[in-house]
PyMOL Python script that loads the backbone (N, CA, C, O; Angstrom):
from pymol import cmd

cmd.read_pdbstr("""\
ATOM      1  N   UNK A   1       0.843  -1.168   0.000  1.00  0.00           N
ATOM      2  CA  UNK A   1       0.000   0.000   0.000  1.00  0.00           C
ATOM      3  C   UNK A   1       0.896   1.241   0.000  1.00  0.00           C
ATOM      4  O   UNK A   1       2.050   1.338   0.417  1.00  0.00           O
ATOM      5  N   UNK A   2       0.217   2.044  -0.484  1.00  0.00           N
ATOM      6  CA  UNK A   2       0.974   3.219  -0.761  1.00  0.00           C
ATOM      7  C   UNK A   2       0.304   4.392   0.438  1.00  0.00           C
ATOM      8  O   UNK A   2      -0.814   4.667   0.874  1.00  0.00           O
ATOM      9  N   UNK A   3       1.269   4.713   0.582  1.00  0.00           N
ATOM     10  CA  UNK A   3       0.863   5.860   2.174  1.00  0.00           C
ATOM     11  C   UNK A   3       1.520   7.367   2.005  1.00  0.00           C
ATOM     12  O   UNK A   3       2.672   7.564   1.620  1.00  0.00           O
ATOM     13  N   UNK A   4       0.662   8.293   2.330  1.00  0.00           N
ATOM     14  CA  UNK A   4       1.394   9.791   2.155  1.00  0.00           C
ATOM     15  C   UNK A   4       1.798  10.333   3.657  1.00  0.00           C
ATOM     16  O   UNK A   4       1.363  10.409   4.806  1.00  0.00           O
ATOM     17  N   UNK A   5       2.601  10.559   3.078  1.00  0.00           N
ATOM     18  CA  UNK A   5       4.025  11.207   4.414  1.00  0.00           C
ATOM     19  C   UNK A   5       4.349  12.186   4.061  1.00  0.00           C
ATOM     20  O   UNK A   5       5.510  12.332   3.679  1.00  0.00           O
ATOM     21  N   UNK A   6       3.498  13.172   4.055  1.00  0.00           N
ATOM     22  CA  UNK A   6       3.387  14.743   3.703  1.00  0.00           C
ATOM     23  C   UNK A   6       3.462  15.158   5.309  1.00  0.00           C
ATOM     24  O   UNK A   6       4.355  16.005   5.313  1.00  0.00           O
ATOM     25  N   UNK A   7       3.241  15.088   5.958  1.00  0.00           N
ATOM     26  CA  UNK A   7       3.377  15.420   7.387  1.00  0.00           C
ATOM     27  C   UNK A   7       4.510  15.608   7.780  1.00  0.00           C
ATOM     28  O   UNK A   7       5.146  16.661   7.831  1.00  0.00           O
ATOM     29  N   UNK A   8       4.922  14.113   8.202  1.00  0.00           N
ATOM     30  CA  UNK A   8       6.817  14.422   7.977  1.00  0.00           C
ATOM     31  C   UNK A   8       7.509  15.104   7.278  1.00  0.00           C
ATOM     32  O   UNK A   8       8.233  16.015   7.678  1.00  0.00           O
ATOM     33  N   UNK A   9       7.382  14.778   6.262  1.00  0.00           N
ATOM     34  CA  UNK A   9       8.126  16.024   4.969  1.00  0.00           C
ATOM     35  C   UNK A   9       8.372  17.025   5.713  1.00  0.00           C
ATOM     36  O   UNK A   9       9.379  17.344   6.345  1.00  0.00           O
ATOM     37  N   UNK A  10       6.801  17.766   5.520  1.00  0.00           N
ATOM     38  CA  UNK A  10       6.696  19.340   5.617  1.00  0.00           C
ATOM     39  C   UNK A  10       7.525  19.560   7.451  1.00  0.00           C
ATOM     40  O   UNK A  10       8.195  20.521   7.832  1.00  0.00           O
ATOM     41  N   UNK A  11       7.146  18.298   8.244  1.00  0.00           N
ATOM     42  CA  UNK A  11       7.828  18.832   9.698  1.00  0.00           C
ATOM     43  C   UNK A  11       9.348  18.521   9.507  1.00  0.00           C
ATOM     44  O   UNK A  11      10.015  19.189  10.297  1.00  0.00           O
ATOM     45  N   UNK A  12       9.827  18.006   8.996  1.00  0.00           N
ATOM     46  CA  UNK A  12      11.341  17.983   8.513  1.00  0.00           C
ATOM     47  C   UNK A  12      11.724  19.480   7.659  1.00  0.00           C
ATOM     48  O   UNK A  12      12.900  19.812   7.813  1.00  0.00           O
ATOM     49  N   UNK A  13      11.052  20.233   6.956  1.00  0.00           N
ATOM     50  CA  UNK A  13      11.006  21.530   6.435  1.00  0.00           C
ATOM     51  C   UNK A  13      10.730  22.290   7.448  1.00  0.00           C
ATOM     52  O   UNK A  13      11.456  23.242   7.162  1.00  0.00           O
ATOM     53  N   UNK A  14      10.168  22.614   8.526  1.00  0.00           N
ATOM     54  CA  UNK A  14      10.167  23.468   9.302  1.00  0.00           C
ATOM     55  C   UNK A  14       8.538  24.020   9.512  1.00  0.00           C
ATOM     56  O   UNK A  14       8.227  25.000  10.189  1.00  0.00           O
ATOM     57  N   UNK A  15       7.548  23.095   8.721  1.00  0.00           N
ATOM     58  CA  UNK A  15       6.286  23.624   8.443  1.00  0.00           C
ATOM     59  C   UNK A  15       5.106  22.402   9.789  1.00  0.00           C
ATOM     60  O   UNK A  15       4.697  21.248   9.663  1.00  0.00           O
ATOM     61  N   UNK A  16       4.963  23.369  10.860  1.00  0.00           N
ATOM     62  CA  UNK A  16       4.079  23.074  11.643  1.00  0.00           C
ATOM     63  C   UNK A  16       2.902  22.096  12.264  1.00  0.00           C
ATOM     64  O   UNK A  16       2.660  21.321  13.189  1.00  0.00           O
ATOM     65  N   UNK A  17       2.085  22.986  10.510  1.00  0.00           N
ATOM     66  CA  UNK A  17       0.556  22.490  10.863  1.00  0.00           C
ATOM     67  C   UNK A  17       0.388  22.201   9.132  1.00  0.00           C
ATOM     68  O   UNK A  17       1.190  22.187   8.198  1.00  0.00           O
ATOM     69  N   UNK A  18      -0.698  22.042   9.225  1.00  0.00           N
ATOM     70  CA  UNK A  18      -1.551  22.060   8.098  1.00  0.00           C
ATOM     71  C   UNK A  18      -1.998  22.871   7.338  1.00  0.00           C
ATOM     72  O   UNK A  18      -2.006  22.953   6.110  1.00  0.00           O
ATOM     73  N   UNK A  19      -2.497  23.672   8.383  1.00  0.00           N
ATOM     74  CA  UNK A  19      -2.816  25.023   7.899  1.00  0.00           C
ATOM     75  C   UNK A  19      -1.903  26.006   7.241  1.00  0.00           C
ATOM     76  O   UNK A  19      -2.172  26.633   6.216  1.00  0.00           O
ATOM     77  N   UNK A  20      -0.494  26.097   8.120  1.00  0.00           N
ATOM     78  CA  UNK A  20       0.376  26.569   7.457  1.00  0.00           C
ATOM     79  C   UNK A  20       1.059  26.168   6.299  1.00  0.00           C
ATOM     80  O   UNK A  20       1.711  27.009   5.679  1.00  0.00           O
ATOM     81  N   UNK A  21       0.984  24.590   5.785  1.00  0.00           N
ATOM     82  CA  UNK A  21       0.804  24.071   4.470  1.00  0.00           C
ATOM     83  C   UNK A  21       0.377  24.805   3.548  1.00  0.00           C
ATOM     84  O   UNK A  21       0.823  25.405   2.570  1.00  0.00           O
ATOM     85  N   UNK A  22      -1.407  24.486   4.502  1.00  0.00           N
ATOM     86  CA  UNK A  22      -1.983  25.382   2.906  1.00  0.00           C
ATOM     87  C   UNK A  22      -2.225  26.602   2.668  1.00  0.00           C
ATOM     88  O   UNK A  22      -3.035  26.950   1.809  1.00  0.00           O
ATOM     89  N   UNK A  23      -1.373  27.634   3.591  1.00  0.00           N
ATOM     90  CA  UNK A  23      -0.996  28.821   2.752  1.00  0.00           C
ATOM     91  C   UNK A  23       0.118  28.989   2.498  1.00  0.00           C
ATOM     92  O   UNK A  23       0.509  30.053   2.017  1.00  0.00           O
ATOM     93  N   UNK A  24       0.852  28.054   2.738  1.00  0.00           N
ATOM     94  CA  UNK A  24       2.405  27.918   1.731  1.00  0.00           C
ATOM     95  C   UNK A  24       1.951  27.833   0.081  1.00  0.00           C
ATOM     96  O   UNK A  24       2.023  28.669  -0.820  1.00  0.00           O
ATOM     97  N   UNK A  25       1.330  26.092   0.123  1.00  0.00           N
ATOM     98  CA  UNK A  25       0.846  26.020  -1.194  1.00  0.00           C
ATOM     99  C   UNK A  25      -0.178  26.233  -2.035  1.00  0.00           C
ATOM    100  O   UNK A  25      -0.145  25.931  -3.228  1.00  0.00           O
ATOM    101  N   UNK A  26      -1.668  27.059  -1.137  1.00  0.00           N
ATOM    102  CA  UNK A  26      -2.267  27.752  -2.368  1.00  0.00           C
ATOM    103  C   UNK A  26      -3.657  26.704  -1.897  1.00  0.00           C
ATOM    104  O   UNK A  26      -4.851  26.983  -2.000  1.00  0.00           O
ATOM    105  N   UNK A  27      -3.158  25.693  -1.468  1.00  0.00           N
ATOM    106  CA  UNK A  27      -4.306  24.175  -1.818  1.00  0.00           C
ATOM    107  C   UNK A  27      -5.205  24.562  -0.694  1.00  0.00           C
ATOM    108  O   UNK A  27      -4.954  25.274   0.277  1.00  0.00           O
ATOM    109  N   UNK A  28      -6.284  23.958  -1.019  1.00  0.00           N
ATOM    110  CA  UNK A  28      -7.262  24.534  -0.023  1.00  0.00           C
ATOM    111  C   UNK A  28      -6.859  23.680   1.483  1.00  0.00           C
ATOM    112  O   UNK A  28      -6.156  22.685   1.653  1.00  0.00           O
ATOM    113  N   UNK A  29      -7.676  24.585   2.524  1.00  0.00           N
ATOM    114  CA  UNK A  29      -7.331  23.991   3.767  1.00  0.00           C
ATOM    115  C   UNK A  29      -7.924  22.413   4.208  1.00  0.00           C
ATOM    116  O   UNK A  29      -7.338  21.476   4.750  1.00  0.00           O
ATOM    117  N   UNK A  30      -9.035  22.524   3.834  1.00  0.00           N
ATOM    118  CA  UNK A  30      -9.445  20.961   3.807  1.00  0.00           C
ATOM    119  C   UNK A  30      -8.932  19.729   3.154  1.00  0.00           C
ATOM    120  O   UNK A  30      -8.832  18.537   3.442  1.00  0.00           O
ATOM    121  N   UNK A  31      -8.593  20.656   1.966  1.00  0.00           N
ATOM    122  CA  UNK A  31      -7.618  19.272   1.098  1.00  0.00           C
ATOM    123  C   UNK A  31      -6.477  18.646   1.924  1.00  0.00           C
ATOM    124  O   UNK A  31      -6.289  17.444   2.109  1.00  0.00           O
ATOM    125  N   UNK A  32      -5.606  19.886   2.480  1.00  0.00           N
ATOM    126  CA  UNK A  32      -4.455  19.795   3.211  1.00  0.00           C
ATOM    127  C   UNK A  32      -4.435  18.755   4.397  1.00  0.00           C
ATOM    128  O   UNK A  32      -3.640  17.835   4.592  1.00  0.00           O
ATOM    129  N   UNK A  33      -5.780  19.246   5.307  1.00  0.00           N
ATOM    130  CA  UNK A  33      -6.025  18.542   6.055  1.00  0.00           C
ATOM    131  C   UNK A  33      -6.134  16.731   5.902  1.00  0.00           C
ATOM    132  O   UNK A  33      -5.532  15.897   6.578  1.00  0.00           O
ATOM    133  N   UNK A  34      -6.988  16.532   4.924  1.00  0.00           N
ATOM    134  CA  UNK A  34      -6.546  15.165   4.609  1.00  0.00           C
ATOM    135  C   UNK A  34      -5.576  14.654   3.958  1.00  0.00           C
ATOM    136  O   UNK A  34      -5.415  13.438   3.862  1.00  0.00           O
ATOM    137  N   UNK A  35      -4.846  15.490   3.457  1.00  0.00           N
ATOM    138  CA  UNK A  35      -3.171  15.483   2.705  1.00  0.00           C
ATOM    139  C   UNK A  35      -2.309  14.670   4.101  1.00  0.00           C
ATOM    140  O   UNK A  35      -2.206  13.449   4.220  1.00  0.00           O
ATOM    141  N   UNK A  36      -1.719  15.773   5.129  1.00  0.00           N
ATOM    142  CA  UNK A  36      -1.535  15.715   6.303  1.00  0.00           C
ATOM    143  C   UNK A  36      -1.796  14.699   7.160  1.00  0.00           C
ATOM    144  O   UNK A  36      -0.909  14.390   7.955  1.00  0.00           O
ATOM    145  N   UNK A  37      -2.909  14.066   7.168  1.00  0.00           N
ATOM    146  CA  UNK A  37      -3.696  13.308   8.175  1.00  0.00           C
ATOM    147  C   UNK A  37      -3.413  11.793   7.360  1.00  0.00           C
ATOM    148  O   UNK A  37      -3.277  10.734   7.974  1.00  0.00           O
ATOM    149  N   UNK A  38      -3.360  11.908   5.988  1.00  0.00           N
ATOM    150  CA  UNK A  38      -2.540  10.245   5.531  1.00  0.00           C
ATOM    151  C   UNK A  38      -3.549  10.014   4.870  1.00  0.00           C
ATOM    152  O   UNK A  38      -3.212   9.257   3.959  1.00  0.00           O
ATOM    153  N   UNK A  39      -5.515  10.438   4.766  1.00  0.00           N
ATOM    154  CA  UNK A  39      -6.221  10.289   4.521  1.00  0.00           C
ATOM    155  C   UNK A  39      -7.016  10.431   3.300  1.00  0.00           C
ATOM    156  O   UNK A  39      -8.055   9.826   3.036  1.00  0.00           O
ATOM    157  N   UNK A  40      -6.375  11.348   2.549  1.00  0.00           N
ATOM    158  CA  UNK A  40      -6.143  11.193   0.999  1.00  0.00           C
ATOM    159  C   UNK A  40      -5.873  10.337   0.199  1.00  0.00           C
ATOM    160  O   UNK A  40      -4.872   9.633   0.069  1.00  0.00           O
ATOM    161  N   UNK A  41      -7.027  10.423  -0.487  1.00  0.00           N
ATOM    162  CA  UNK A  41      -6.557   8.785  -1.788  1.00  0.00           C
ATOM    163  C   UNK A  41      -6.221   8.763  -2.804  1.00  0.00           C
ATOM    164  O   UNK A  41      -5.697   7.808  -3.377  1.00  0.00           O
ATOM    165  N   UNK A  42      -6.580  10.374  -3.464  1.00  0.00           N
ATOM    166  CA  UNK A  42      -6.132  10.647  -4.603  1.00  0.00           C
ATOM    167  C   UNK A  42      -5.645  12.464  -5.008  1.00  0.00           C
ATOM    168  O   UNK A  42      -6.262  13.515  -5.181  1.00  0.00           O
ATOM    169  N   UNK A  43      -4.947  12.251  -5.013  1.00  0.00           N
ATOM    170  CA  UNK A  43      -4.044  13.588  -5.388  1.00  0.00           C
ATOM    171  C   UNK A  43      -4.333  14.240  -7.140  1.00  0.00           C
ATOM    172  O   UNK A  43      -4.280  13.460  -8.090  1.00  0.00           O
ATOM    173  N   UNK A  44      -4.545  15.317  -7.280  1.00  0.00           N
ATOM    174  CA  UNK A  44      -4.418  15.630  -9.001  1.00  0.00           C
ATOM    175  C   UNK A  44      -2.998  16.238  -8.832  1.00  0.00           C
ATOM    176  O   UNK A  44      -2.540  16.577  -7.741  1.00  0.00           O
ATOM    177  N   UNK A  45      -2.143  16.376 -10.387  1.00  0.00           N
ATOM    178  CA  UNK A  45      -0.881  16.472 -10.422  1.00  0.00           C
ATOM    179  C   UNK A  45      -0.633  18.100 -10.064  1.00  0.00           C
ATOM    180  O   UNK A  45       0.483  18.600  -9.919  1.00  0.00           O
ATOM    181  N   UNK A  46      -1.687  18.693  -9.974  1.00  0.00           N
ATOM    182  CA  UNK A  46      -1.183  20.170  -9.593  1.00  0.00           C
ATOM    183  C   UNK A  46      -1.000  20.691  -8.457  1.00  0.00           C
ATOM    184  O   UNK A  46      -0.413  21.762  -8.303  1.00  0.00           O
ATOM    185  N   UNK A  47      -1.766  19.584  -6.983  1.00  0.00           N
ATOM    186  CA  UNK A  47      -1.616  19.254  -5.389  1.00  0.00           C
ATOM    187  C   UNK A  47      -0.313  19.000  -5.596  1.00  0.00           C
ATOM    188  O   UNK A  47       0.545  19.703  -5.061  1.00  0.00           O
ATOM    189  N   UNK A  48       0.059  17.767  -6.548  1.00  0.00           N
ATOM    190  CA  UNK A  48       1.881  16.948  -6.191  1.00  0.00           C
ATOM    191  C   UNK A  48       2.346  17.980  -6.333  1.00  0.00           C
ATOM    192  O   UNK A  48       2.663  18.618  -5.329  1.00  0.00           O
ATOM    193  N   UNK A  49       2.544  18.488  -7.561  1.00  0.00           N
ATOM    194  CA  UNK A  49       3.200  19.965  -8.207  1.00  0.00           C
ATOM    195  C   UNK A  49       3.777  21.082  -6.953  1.00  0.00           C
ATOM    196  O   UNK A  49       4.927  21.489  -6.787  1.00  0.00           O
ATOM    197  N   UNK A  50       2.464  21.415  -6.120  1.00  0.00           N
ATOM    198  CA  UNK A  50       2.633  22.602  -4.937  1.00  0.00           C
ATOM    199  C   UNK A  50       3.137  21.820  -4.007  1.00  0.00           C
ATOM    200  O   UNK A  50       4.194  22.277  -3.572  1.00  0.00           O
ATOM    201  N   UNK A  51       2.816  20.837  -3.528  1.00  0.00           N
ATOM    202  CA  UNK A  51       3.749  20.183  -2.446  1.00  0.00           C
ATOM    203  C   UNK A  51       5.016  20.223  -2.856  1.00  0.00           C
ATOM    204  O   UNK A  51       5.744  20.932  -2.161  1.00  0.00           O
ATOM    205  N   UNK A  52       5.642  19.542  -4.005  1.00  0.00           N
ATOM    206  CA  UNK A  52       6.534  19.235  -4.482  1.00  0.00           C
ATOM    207  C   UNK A  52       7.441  20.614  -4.548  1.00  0.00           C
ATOM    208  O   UNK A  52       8.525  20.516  -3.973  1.00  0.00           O
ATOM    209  N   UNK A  53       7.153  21.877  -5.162  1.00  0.00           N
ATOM    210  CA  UNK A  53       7.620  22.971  -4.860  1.00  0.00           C
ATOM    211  C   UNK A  53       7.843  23.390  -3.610  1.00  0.00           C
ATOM    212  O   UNK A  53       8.960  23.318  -3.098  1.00  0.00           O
ATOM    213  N   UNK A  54       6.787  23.875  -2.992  1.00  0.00           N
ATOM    214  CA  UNK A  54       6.754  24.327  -1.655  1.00  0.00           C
ATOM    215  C   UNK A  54       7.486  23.673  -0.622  1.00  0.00           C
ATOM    216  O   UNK A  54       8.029  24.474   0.139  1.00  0.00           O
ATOM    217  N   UNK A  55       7.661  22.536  -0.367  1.00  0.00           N
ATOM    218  CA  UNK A  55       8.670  21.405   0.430  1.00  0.00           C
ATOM    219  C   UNK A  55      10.297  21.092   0.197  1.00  0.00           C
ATOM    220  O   UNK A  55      11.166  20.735   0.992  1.00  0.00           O
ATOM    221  N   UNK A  56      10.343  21.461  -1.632  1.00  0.00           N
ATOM    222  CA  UNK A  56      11.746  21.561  -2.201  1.00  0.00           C
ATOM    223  C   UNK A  56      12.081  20.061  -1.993  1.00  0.00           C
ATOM    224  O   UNK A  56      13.135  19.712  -1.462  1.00  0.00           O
ATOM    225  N   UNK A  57      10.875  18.943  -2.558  1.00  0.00           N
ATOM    226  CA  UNK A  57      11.105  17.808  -2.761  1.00  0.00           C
ATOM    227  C   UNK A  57      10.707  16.791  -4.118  1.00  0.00           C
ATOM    228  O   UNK A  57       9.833  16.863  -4.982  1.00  0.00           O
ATOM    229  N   UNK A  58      11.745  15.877  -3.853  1.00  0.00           N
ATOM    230  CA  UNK A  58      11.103  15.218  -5.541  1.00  0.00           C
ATOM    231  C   UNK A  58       9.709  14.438  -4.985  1.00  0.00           C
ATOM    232  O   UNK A  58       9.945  13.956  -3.877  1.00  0.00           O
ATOM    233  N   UNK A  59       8.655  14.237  -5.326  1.00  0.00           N
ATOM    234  CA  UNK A  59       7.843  13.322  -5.569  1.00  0.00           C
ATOM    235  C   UNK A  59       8.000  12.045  -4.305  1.00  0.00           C
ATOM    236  O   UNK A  59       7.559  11.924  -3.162  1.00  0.00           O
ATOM    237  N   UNK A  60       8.828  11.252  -5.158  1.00  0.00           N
ATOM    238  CA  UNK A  60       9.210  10.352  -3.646  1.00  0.00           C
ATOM    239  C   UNK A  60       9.189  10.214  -2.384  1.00  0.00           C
ATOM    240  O   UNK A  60       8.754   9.332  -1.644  1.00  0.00           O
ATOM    241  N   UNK A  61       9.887  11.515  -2.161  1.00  0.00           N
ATOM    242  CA  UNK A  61      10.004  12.087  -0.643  1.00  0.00           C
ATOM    243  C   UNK A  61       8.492  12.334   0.153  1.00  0.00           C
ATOM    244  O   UNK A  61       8.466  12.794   1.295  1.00  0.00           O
ATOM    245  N   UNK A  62       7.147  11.943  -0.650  1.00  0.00           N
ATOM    246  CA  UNK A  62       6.255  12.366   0.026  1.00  0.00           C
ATOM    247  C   UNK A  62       5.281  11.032  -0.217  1.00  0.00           C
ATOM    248  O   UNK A  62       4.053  11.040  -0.126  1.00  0.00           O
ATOM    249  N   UNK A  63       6.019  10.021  -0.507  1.00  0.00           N
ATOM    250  CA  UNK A  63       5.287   8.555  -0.753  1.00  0.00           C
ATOM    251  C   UNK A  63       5.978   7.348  -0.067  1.00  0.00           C
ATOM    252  O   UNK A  63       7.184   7.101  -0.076  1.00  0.00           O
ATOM    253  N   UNK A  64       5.043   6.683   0.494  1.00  0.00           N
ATOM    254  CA  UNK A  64       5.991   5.777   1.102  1.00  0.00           C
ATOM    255  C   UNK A  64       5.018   4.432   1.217  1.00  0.00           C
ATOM    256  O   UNK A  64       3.882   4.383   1.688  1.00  0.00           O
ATOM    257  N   UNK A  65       6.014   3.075   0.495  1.00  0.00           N
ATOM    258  CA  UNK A  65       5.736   2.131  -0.109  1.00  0.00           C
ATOM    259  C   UNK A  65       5.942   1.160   1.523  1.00  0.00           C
ATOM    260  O   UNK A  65       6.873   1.219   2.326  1.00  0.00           O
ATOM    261  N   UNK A  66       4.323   0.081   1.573  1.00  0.00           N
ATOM    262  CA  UNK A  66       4.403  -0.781   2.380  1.00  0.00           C
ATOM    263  C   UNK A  66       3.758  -1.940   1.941  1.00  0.00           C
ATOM    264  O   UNK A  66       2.555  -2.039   1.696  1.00  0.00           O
ATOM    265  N   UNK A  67       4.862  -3.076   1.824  1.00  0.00           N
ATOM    266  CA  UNK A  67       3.829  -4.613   1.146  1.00  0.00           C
ATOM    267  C   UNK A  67       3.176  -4.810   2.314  1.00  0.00           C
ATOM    268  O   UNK A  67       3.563  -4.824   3.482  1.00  0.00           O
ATOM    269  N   UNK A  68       1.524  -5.045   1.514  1.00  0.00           N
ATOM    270  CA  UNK A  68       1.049  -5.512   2.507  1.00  0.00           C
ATOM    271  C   UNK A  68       0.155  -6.364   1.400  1.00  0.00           C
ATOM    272  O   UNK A  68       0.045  -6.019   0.224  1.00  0.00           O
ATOM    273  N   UNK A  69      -0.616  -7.823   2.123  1.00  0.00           N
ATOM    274  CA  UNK A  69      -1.339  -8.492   1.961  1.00  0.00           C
ATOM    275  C   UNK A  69      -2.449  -8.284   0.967  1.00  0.00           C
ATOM    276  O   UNK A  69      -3.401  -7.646   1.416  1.00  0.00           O
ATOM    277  N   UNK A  70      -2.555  -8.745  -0.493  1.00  0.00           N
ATOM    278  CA  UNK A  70      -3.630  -7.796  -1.115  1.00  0.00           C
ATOM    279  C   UNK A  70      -5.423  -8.770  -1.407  1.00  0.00           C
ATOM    280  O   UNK A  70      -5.545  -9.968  -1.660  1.00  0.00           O
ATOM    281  N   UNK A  71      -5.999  -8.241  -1.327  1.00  0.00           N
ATOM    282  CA  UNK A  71      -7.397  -8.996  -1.459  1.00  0.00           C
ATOM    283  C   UNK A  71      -7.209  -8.974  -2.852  1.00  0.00           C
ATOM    284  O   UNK A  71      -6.719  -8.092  -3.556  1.00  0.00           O
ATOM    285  N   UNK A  72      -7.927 -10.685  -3.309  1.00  0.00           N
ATOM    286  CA  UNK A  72      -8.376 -10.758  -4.277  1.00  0.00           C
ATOM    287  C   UNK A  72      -9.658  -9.433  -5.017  1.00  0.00           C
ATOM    288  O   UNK A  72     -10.547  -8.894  -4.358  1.00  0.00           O
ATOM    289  N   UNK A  73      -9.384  -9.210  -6.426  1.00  0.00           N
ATOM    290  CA  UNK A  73     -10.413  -8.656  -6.645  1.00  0.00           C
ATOM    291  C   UNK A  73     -12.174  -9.627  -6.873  1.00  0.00           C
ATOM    292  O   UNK A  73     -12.166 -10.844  -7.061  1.00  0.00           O
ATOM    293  N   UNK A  74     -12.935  -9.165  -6.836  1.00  0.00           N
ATOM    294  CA  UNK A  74     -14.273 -10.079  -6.893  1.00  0.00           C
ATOM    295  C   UNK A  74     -14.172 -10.630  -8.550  1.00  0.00           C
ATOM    296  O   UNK A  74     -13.618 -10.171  -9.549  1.00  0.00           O
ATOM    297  N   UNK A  75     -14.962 -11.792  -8.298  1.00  0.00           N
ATOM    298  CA  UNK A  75     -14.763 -12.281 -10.041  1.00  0.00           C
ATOM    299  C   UNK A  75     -13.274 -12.555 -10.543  1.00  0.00           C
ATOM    300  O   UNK A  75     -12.914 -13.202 -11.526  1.00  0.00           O
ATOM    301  N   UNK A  76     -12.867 -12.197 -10.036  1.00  0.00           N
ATOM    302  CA  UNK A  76     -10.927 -12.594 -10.057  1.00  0.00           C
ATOM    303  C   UNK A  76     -10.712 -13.583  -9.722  1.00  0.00           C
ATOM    304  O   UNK A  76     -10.265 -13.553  -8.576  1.00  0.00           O
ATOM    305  N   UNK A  77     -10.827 -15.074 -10.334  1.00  0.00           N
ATOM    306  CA  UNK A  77      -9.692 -15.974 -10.197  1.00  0.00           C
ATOM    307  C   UNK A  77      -7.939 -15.948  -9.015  1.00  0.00           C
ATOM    308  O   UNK A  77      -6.970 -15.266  -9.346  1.00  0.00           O
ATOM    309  N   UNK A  78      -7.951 -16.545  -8.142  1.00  0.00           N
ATOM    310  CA  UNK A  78      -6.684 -16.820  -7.727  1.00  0.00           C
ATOM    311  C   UNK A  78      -5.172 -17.289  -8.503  1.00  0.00           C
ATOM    312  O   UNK A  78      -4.787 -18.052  -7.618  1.00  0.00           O
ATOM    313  N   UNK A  79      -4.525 -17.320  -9.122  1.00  0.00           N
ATOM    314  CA  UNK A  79      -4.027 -18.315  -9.615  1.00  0.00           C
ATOM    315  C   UNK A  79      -2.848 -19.356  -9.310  1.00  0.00           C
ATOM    316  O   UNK A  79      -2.631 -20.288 -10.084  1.00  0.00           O
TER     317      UNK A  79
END
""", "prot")
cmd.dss("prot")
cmd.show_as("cartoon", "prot")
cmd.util.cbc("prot")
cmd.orient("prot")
């Protein structure tokens, strides 16, 4: 599973809260809030874009990869 670690980031940058996120980057405060909180599922490339600026990080630095156990999809064969 893929997990956002925008929190860390930004507290490794020197950036607080959330709030102060999102008037760094423009993004609304609610978005941020679930940015922040890990609770975001889907990002559009112009959120990555302002994080990615505003933090002075590549992409990577705000994703973080964990194998975990995956459910079959329904109608999906095992094989």
């Amino acid at each position: 599973m893929v997990r956002l670690i925008v929190k860390e980031t930004a507290e490794n940058a020197g950036i607080k809260s959330a709030y102060e996120l999102a008037q760094r980057t423009g993004i609304p405060v609610r978005s941020v809030y679930r940015i922040w909180n890990g609770e975001a599922t889907m990002l559009g490339l112009d959120t990555i874009d302002a994080l990615c600026y505003t933090l002075e990080v590549p992409i990577a630095q705000l994703l973080r990869y964990e194998r975990t156990p995956r459910k079959p999809k329904k109608g999906k064969k095992e094989a």
